[in-house]
LOMAR-917226 format. One line per field, with one value per atom (N, C-alpha, C): residue number from 0; residue in one letter; atom name; x, y negated, z negated. Coordinates in pm, 1 decimal. Layout:
<lumdos>
pos = NUM ...
code = a ...
site = CA ...
c1 = X ...
c2 = Y ...
c3 = Z ...
</lumdos>
This chain:
<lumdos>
pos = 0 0 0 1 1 1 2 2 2 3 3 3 4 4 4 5 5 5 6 6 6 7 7 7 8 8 8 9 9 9 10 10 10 11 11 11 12 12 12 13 13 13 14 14 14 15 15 15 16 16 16 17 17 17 18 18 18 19 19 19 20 20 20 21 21 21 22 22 22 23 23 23 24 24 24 25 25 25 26 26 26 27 27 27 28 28 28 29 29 29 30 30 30 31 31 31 32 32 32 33 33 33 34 34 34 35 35 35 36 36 36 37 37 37 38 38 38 39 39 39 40 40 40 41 41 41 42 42 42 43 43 43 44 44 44 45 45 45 46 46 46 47 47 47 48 48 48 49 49 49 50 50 50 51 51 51 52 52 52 53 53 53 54 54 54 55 55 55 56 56 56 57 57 57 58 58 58 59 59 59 60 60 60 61 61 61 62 62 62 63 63 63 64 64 64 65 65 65 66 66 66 67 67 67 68 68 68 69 69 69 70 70 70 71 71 71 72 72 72 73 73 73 74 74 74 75 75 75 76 76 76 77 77 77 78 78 78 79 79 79 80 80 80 81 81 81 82 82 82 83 83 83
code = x x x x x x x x x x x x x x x x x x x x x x x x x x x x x x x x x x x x x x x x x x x x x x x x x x x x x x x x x x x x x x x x x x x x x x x x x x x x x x x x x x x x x x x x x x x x x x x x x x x x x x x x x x x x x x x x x x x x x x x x x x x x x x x x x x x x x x x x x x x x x x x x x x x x x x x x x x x x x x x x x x x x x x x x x x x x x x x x x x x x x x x x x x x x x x x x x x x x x x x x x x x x x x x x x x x x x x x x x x x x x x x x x x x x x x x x x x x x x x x x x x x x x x x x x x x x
site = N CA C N CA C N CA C N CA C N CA C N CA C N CA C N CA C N CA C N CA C N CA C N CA C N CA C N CA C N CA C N CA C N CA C N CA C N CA C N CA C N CA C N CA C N CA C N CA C N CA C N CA C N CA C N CA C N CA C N CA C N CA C N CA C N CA C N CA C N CA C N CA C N CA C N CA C N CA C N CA C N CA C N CA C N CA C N CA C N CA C N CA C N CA C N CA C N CA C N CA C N CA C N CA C N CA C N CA C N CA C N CA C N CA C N CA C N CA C N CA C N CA C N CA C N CA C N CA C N CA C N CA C N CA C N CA C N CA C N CA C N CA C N CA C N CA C N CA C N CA C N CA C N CA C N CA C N CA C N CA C N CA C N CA C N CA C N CA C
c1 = 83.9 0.0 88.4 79.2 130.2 118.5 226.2 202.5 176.3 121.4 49.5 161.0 311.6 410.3 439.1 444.6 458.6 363.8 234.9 138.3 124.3 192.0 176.3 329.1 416.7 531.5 511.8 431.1 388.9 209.2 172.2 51.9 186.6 297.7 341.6 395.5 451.0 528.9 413.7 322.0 239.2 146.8 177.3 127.2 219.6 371.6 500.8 460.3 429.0 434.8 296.0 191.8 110.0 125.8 177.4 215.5 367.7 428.9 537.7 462.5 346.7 252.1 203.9 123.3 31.1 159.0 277.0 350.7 352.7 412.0 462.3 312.1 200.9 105.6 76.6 106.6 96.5 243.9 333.6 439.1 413.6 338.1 340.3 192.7 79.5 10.7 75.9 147.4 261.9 256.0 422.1 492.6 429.5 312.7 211.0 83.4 112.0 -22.0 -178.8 -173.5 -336.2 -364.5 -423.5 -522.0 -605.7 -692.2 -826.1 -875.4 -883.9 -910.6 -1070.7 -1080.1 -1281.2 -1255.9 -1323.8 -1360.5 -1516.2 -1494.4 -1598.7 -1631.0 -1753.5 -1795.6 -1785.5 -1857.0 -1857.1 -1676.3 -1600.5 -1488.4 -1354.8 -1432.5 -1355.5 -1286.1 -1318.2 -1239.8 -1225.3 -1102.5 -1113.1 -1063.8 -1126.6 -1094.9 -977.4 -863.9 -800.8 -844.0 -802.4 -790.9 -673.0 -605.5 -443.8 -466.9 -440.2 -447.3 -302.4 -257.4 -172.3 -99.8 22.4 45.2 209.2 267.5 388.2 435.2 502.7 541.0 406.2 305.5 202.8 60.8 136.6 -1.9 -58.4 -184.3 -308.0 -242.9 -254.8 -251.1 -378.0 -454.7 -506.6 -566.1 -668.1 -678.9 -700.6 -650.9 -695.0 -734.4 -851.8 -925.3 -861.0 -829.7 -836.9 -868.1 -957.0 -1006.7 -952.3 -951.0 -854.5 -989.4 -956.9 -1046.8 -910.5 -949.1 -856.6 -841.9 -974.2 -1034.2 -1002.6 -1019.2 -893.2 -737.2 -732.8 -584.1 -572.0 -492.5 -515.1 -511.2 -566.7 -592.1 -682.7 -600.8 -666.8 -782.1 -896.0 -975.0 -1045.0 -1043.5 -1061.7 -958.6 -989.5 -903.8 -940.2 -874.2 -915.8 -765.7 -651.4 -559.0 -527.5 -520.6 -470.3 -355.5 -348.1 -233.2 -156.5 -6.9 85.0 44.8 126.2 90.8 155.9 299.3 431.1 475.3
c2 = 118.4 0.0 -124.7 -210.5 -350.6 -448.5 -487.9 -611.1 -699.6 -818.6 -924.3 -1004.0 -995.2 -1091.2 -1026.8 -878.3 -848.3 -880.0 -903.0 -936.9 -1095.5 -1198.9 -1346.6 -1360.4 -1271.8 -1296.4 -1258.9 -1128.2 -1094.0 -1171.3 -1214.5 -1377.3 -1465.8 -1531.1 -1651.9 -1630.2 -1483.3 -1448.7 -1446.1 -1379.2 -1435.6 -1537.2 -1635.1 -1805.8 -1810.7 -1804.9 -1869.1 -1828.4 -1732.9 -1672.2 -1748.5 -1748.5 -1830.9 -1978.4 -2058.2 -2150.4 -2214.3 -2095.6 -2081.9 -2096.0 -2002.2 -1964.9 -2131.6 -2166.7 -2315.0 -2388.8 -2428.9 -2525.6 -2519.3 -2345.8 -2332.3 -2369.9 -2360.8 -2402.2 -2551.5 -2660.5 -2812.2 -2824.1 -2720.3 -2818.4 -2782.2 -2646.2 -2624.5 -2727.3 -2793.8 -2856.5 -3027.2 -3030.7 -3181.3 -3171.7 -3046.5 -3094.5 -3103.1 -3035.2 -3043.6 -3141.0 -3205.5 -3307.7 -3251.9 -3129.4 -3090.2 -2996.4 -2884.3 -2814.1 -2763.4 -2715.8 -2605.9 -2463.7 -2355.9 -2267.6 -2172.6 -2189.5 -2098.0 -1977.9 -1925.3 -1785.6 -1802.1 -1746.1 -1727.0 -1585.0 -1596.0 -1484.1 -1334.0 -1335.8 -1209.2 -1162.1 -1226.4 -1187.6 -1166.9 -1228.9 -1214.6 -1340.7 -1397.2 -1546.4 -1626.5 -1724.6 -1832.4 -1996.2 -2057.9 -2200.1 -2237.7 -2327.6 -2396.4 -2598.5 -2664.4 -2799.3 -2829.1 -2921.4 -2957.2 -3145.3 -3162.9 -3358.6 -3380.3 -3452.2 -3465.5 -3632.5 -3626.4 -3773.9 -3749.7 -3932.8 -3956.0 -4074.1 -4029.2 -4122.6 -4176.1 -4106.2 -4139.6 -4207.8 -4189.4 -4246.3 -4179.4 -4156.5 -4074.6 -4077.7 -4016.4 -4024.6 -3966.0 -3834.1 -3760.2 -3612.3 -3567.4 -3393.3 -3314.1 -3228.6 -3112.3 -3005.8 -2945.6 -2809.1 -2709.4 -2571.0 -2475.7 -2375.0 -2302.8 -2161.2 -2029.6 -1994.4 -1845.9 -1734.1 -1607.8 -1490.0 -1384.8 -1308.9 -1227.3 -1063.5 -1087.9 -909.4 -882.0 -814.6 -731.5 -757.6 -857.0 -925.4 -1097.5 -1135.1 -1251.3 -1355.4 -1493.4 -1495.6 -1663.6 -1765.4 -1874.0 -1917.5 -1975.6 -1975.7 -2122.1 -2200.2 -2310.4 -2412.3 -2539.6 -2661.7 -2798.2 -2881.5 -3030.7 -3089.5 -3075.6 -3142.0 -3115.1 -3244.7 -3323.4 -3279.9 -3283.3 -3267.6 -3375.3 -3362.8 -3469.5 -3565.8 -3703.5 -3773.3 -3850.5 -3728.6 -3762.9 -3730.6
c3 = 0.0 0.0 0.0 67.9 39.4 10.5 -99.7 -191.8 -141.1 -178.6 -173.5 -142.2 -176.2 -59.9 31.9 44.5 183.0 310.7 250.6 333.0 379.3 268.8 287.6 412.8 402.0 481.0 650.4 619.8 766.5 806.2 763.9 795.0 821.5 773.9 809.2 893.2 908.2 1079.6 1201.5 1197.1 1276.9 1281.8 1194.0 1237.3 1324.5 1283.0 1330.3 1493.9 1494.3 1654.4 1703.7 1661.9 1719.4 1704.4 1672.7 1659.8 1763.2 1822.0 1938.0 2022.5 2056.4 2143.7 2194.5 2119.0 2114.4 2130.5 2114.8 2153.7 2295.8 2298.5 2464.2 2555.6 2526.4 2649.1 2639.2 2519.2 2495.5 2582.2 2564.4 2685.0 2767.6 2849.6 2956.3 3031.8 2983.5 2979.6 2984.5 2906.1 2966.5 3061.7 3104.9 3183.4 3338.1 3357.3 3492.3 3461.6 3348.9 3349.9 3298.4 3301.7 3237.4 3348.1 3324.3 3356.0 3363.4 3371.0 3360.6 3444.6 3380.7 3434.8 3467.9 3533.0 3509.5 3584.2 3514.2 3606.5 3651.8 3792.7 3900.7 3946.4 3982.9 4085.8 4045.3 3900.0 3814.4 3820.6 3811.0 3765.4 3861.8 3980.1 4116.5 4169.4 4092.1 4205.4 4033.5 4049.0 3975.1 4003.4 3922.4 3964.2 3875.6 3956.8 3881.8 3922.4 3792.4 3852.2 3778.3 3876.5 3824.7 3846.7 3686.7 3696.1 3710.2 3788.6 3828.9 3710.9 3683.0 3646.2 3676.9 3645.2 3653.9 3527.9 3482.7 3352.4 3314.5 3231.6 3159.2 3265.1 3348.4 3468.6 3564.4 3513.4 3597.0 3741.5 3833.6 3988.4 4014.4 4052.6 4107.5 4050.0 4072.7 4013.6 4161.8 4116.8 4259.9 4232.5 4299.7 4245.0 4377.4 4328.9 4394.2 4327.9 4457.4 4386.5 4490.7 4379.8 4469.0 4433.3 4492.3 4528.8 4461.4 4339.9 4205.5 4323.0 4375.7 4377.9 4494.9 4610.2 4609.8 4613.9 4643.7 4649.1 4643.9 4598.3 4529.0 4702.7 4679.4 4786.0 4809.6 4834.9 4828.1 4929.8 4858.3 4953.5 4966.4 4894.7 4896.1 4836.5 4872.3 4801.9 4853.9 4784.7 4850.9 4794.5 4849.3 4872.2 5000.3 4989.8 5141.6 5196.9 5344.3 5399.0 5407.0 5384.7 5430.3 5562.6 5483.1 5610.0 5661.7 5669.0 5696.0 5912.9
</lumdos>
């Protein structure tokens, strides 16, 4: 059976790890500006939207949705083509 500090040490090791966890997606959420994910189409397709910024300033969001089931597979979007 285990004591009551063995049990408070292994709870603070896994805060510690969820708490690595939640940093790593607040930086990974920085460093691309924000995202959002949905799932679509009983489990087959999902949406992403990506807000785009540059040194603290909004630019733009862009949605794409991809198709999961049988092979991954983009099928819509609304970013623009270059207009170089």
């Amino acid at each position: 059976m285990m004591t009551m500090k063995k049990r408070r040490k292994k709870w603070r090791k896994t805060l510690r790890t969820r708490h690595a966890q939640l940093k790593d997606l607040l930086n990974a959420h920085h460093t691309i500006g924000g995202y959002d994910f949905t799932k679509t189409r009983q489990g087959k397709g999902l949406c992403v939207s990506i807000a785009t910024a540059f040194e603290g300033v909004y630019l733009e969001t862009f949605s794409l949705e991809f198709d999961v089931k049988p092979a991954l597979r983009l099928v819509r979007h609304d970013v623009r083509p270059s207009s170089r």
